[in-house]
C-alpha positions in Angstrom: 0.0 0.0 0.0 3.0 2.5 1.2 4.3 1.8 -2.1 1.3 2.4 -4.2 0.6 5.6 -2.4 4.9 6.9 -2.9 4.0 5.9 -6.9 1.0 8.2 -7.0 2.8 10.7 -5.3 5.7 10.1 -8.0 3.0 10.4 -11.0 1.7 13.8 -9.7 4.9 15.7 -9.3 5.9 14.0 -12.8 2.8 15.8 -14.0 3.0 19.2 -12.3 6.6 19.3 -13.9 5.0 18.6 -17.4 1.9 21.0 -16.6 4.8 24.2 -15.1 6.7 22.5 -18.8 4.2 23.7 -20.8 3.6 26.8 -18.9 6.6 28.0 -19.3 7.0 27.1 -23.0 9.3 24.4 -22.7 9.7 21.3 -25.1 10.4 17.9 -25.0 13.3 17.1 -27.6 14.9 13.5 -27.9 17.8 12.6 -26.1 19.1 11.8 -29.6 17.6 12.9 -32.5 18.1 10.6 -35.4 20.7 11.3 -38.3 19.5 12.4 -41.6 19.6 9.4 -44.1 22.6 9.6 -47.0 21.5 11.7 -49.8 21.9 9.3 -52.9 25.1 10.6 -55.2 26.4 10.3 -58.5 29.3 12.0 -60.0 30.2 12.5 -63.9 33.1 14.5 -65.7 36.1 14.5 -66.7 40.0 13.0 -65.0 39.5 15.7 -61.6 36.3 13.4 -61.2 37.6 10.6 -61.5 40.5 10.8 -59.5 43.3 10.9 -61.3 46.2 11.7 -59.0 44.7 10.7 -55.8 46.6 6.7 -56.7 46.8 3.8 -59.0 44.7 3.9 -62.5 42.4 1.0 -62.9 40.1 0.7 -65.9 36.8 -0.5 -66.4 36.3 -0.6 -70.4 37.7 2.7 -71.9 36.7 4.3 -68.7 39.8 5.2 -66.6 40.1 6.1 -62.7 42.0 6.4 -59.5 40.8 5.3 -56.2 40.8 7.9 -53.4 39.7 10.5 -55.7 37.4 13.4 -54.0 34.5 11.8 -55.2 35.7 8.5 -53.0 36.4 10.3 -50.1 33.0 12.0 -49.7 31.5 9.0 -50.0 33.7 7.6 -47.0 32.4 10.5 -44.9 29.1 8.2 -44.9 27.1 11.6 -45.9 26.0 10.3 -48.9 25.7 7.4 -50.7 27.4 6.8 -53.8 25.1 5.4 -56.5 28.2 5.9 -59.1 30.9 8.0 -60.7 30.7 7.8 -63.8 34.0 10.0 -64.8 36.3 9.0 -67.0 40.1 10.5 -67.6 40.4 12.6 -70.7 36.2 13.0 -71.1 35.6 15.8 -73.5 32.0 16.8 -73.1 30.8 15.3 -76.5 31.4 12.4 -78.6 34.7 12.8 -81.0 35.3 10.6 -83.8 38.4 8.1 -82.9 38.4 9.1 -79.3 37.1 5.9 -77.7 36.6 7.1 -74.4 32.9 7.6 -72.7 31.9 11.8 -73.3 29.8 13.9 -70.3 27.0 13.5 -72.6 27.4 9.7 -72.6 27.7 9.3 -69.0 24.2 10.9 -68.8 22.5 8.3 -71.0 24.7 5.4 -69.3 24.0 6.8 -65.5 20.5 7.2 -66.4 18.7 5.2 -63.9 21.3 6.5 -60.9 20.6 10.2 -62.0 16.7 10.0 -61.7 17.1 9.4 -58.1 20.2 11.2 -57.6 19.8 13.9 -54.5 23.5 15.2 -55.5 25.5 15.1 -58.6 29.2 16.4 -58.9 30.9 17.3 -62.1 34.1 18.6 -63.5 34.3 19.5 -67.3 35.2 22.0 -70.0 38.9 22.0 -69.6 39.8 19.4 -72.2 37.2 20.9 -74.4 39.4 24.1 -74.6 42.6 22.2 -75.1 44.2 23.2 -72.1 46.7 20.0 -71.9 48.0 21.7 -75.5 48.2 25.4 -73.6 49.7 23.6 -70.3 52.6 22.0 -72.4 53.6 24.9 -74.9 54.0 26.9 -71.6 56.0 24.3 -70.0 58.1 23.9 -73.3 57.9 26.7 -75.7 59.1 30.6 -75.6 56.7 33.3 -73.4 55.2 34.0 -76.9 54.1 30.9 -78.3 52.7 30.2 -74.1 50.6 33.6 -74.8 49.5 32.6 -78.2 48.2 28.9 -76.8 47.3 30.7 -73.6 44.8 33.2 -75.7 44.0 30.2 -78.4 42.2 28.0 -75.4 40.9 31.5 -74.1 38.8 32.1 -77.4 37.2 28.8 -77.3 35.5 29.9 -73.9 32.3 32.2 -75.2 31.1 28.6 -77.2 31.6 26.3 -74.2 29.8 28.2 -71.4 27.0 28.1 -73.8 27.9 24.3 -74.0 28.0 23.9 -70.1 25.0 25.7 -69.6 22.9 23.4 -71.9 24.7 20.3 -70.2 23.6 21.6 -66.5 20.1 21.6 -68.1 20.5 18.3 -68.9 21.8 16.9 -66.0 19.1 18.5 -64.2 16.3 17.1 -66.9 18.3 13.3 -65.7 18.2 14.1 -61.9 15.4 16.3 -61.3 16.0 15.9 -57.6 19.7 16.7 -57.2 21.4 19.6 -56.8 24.3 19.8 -58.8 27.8 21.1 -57.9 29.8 22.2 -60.5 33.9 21.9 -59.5 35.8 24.5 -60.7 39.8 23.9 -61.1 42.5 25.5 -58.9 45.3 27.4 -60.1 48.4 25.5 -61.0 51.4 27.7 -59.9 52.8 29.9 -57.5 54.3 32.6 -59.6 56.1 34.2 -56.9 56.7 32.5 -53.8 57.5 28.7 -55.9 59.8 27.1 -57.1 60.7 28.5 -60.4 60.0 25.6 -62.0 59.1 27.6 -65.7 59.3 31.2 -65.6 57.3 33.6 -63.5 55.3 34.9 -66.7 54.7 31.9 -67.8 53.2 30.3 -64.8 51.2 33.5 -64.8 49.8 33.0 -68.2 49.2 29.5 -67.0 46.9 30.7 -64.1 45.0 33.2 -66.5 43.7 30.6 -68.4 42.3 28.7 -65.4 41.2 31.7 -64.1 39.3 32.6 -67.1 38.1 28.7 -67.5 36.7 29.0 -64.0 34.8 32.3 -64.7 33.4 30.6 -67.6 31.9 27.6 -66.0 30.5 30.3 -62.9 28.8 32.1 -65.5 27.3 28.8 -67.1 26.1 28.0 -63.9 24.3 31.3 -63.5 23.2 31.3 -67.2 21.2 27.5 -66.7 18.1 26.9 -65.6 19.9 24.3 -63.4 19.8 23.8 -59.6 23.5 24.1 -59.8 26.3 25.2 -57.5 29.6 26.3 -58.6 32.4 25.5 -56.1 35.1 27.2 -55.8 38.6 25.5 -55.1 41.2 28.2 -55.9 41.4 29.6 -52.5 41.5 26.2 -50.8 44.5 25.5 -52.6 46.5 29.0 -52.1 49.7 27.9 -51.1 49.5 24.3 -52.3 50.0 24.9 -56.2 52.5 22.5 -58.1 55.4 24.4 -57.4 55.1 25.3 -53.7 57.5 23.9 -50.3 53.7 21.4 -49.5 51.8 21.4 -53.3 48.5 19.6 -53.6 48.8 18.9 -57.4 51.4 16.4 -58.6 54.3 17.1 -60.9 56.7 13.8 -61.7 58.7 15.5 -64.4 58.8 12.8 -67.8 62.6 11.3 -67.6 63.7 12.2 -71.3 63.4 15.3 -72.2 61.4 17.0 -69.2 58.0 17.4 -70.0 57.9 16.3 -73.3 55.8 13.3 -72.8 54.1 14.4 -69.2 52.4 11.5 -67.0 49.0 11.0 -66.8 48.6 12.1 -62.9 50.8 15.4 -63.5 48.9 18.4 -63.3 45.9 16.6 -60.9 45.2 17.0 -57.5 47.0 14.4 -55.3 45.5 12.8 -52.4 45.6 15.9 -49.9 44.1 17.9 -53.2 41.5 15.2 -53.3 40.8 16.0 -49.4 40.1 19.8 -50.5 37.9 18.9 -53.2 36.0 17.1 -51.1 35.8 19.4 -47.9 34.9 22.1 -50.6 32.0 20.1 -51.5 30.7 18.9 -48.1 31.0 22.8 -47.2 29.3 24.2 -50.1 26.6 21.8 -50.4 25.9 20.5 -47.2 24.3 17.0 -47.5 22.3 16.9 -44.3 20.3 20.3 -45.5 19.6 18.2 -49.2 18.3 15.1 -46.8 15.6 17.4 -45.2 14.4 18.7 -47.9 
């Protein structure tokens, strides 16, 4: 009976807490709420997509990759989950005659089941499109002039593609009307004054004016589509960490015979701590756990 009478006793002061609670405009929350679910995410684009530099190529078809690319580690995070990446190194956005590997726009058709329910998509594209390999090496190899004249060369092409990119964000987002879409821009490849002087000051700064340039293009295609697209910027993440600094974030194995006249596949890419600031760009920019409540 005593103990009957001390568990009414417990049940009414429970409830004049909950009734003074309410009064004062408390309430109850979870000790734990519940984590959002991964957002489902697929990636498409071009080498910085899929990985190249982060490690070892492997191939599946004509489609090459690295593992431990960015698009790897934010999957690892366990903030998404990766449905594919679809990337391939050397994509050009469109099909080209004798080139055998898989284009942007054939990476929409293939991934066309994982893009429909795609909640995030990542790309990189547009810089093979403007030939910048060709720019890269005549200012690696060539005089200040012919670096200008390949420099300014890739730099006309620009106007066409961000027409280009802006139809492709379109129809990305007509594949995966659910996702947002970040768009990866590319970081700047030298430190002109502060490196080491690997090629000359001007012509790691004609180097960086083209990226520049590329990477204003594909913000303005971005803006210009009817796209829910993102463009992420990388450049000031890797300030400090170019090719030719004393702790660089893009790799650079000079060719054994002569230098930089055949150039390996990896040079020029983000390596794995590069890969790391992709990635934290993304997570910061996009923020899966907002996509998952939407």
């Amino acid at each position: 009976m005593a103990t009957h009478r001390a568990r009414r006793r417990n049940l009414a002061f429970a409830g004049g807490l909950a009734a003074l609670a309410l009064t004062l405009g408390f309430t109850a929350s979870p000790a734990t709420a519940a984590p959002p679910p991964p957002v489902d995410y697929v990636a498409l684009g071009d080498s910085y997509t899929a990985g190249t530099g982060a490690g070892g190529l492997y191939a599946d078809a004509l489609c090459w990759q690295s593992e431990g690319g960015y698009v790897d580690v934010v999957a690892e995070t366990g903030r998404v989950n990766l449905l594919e990446n679809g990337a391939c190194h050397g994509a050009l956005l469109f099909p080209v005659l004798g080139v055998p590997i898989p284009s942007v726009s054939e990476q929409i058709d293939i991934l066309g089941s994982d893009l429909a329910a795609a909640e995030l998509v990542s790309i990189t594209a547009g810089a093979n499109d403007i030939r910048s390999g060709d720019a890269l090496v005549a200012c690696l190899t060539q005089t200040l002039v012919v670096c200008q004249a390949a420099v300014n060369s890739a730099m006309s092409l620009l106007p066409g593609l961000e027409l280009t990119l802006a139809e492709f964000y379109n129809d990305i987002a007509e594949a995966a009307p659910n996702a947002t879409i970040a768009v990866m821009g590319y970081p700047r490849l030298f430190e002109p004054v502060n490196g080491v002087p690997i090629i000359s000051v001007e012509h790691q700064i004609e180097v960086n004016r083209a990226v520049d340039a590329l990477n204003m293009t594909i913000e303005a295609a971005v803006e210009a589509s009817d796209a829910n697209a993102v463009f992420v910027d990388v450049t000031k993440r890797f300030r400090g960490h170019a090719v030719n600094s004393a702790e660089p974030w893009v790799v650079l194995v000079p060719a054994p015979v002569p230098p930089f006249e055949r150039l390996p596949d990896a040079n020029f890419h983000p390596n794995p701590a590069g890969h790391q600031a992709y990635a934290a760009a993304l997570l910061s920019t996009i923020k899966p756990a907002q996509l998952a409540k939407k």
